[in-house]
N, C-alpha and C positions, 0 to 999 in steps of 0.2 A: 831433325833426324827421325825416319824412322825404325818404331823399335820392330823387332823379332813378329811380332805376333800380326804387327799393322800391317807389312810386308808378306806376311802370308795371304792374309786377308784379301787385301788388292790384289795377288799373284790366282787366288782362286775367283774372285769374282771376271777379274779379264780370265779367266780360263773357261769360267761358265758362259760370259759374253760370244768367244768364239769358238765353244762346241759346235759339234758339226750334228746337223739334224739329219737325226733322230736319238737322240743321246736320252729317250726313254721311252718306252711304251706307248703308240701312236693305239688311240681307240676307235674303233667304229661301232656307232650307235646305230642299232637296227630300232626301229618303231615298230616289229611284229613278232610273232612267237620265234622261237626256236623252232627250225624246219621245212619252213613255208619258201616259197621262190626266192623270196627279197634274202631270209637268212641263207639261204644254199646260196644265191647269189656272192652276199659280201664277204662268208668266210673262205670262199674259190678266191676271189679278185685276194684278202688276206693272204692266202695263203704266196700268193705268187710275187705280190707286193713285197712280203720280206725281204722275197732274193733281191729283188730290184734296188731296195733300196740300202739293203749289204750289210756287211761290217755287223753283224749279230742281231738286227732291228726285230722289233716285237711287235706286233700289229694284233692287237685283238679285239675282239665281236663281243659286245655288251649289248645284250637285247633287252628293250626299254618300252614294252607295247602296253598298248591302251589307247582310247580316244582314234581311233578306225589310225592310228601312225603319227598322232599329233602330238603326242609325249615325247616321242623320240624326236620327230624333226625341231618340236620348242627346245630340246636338251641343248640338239647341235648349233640354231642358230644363237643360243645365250653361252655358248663355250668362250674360253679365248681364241683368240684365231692364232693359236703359236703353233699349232699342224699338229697338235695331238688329242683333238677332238676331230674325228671326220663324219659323215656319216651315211646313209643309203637317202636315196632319195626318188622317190615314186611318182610317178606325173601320169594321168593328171592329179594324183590322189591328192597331193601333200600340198598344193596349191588350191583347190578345189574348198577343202577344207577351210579355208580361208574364207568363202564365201557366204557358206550359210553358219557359223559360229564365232566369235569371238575367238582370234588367234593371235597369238605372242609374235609372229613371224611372218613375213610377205615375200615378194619376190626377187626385194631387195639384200635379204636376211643371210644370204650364201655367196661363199665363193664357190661357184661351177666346175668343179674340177673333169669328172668324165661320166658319161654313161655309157653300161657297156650292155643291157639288155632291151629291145623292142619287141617284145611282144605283141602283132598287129589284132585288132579284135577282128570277129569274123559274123556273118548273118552265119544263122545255121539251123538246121530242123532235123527231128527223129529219121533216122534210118528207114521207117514206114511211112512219113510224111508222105503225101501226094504229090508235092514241090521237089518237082527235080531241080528246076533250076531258081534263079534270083526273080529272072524278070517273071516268072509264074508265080510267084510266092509276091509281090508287087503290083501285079496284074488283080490278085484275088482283094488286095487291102484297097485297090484304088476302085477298084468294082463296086464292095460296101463298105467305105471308110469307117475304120475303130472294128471291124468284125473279128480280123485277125491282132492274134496277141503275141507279144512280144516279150519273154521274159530276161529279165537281167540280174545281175548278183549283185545287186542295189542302186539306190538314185544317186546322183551326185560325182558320179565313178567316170571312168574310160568306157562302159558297157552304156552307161545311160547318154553319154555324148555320144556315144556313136550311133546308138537310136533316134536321137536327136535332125542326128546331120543327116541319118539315111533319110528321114521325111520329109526336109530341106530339099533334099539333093533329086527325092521322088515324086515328093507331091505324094504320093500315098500317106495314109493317114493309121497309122500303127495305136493299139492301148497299151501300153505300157506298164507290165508285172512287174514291180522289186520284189527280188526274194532277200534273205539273209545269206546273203552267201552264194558263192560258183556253183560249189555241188550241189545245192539245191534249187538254183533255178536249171542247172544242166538234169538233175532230177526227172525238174517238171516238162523239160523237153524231150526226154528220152521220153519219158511216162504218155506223151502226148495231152498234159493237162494246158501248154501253151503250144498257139501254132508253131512259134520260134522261137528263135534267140539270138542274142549277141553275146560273144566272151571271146576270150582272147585265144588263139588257133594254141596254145600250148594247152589249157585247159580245154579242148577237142581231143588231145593225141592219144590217149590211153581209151580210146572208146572209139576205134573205126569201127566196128561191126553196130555201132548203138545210133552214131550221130552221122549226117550227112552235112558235108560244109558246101555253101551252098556259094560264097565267097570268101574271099580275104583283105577288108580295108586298110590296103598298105600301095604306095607307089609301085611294088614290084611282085611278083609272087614269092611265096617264099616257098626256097629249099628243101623246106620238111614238107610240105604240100605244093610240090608243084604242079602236082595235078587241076587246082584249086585256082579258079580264075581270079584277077581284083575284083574287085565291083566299079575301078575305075576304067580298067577294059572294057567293061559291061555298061557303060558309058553314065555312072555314077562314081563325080567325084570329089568320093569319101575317104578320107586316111585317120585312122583314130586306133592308138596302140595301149599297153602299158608300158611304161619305160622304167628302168631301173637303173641309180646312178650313184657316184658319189661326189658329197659334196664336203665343203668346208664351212666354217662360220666366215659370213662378212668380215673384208679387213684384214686378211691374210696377207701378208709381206709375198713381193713378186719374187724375192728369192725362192723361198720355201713354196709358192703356188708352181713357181717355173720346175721343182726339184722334181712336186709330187705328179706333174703332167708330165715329166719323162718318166716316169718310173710306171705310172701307169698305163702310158700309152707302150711302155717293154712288154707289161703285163699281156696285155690286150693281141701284141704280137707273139709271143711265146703260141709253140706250137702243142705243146703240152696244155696249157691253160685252155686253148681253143679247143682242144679232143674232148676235155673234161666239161668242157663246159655245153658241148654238141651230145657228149651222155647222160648229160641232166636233161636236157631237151629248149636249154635254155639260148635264142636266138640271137648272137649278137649284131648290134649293130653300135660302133662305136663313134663315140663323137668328142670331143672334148672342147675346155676351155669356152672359148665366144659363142662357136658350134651350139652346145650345151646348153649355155644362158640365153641365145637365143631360140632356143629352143622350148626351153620353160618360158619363156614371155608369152613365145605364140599359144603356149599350153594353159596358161594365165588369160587371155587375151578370149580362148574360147568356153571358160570356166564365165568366166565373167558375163558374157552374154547368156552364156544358157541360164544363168542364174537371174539377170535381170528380164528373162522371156518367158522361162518356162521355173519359177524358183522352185526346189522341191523342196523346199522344209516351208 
């Protein structure tokens, strides 16, 4: 027989058994300051994620930076995977890292739930540059190989692959500036201390009168610069972005993976979310699930080469 207290017991653990998730505060761990892309990013996608997923749910943004995002993404991949640890996840950055350091995490480490931003990087030069176009700015580097410079907002990134692949993909022969940082190699290219640069066309948009984009390394043109030819049009073919996404820890039950890929892919459709997110200036391109995972491998796949060819550390 059981007594009084044993009968409650069992009555509340089957009751914890079949709560309906999210029955507590769902976190997302950001790996960068408060402010920056990735955080406007995850607390938009938060805020919209609530309603989706209903019934009073709480989603909050716990920012965890250090180690160029490797504190945060070590958090998320060592979480439980019960769907209340999620987190942002940056490509190539957060894989890349992987390469020249000692990392807790690989590309096995997540469940791939969705990305909702592609940031494509872009060739670009000062406003005064002499480079109108790409193939002239290519024309001059292949004339005296290494003369013209190429500055980036450091090795290791989406700016330095795409440097990479431009002289792949041109046979011109680029030197290659890390600076600390976007705004200081976008600095040095405003200032005319390098011929160029590469970054990402969202880090161009607050500077048309300063900067001339000279392309755009992405499959299609984008929207906010249509004007702005590929470099695969221009018969260089380059596609190299930032991506921004979120993920889970490895090992997530396909219920709770299946809940939070509907919820987010509402998010994603919501016409409200999409306005707010075209006023940050932030581009979406969404992708989920398989999409996603296959998409961090490829992103993996060219980390790993540039690292075994050209290693920067």
């Amino acid at each position: 027989m059981k007594t009084p207290l044993t009968a409650l017991a069992l009555a509340l653990t089957a009751t914890a058994a079949f709560a309906e998730y999210p029955d507590k505060p769902v976190e997302v761990v950001v790996g960068y300051s408060a402010g920056g892309g990735t955080d406007v990013m995850a607390r938009t996608v938060a805020q919209f994620l609530e309603q989706e997923l209903g019934d009073g749910a709480s989603v909050v943004v716990k920012n965890m930076p250090g180690a160029g995002g490797q504190i945060g993404f070590t958090e998320v991949s060592e979480a439980a995977p019960d769907g209340y640890t999620l987190g942002t996840f940056n490509l190539p950055a957060a894989l890349a890292l992987t390469k020249d350091r000692a990392a807790d995490y690989d590309l096995d480490s997540f469940t791939y739930l969705a990305n909702f931003v592609e940031d494509p990087n872009t060739i670009t030069v000062a406003a005064t540059s002499p480079f109108q176009t790409l193939d002239e700015l290519i024309g001059a580097a292949e004339a005296d190989p290494g003369a013209i410079t190429l500055g980036l907002s450091s090795l290791g990134g989406n700016d330095h692959f795409a440097a990479n692949m431009m002289q792949d993909a041109s046979g011109a022969e680029f030197t290659l500036v890390p600076f600390k940082g976007a705004s200081n190699a976008r600095t040095a290219i405003m200032g005319g201390h390098v011929a160029a640069g590469t970054m990402t066309l969202g880090q161009t948009s607050n500077f048309p009168d300063e900067l001339r984009v000279l392309a755009v390394l992405a499959e299609e043109r984008s929207p906010f610069r249509p004007d702005v030819p590929t470099a695969k049009e221009l018969g260089y073919d380059v596609q190299m972005s930032s991506l921004r996404g979120i993920v889970a820890p490895a090992g997530l039950d396909e219920a709770t993976t299946e809940q939070l890929l509907r919820a987010l892919s509402a998010v994603n459709e919501n016409p409200d979310f999409q306005a707010m997110m075209a006023e940050q200036g932030n581009p979406i391109a969404f992708m989920a699930g398989d999409d996603f995972a296959e998409t961090a491998a490829k992103q993996d796949g060219i980390a790993a080469q540039i690292w075994a060819e050209t290693p920067w550390k």
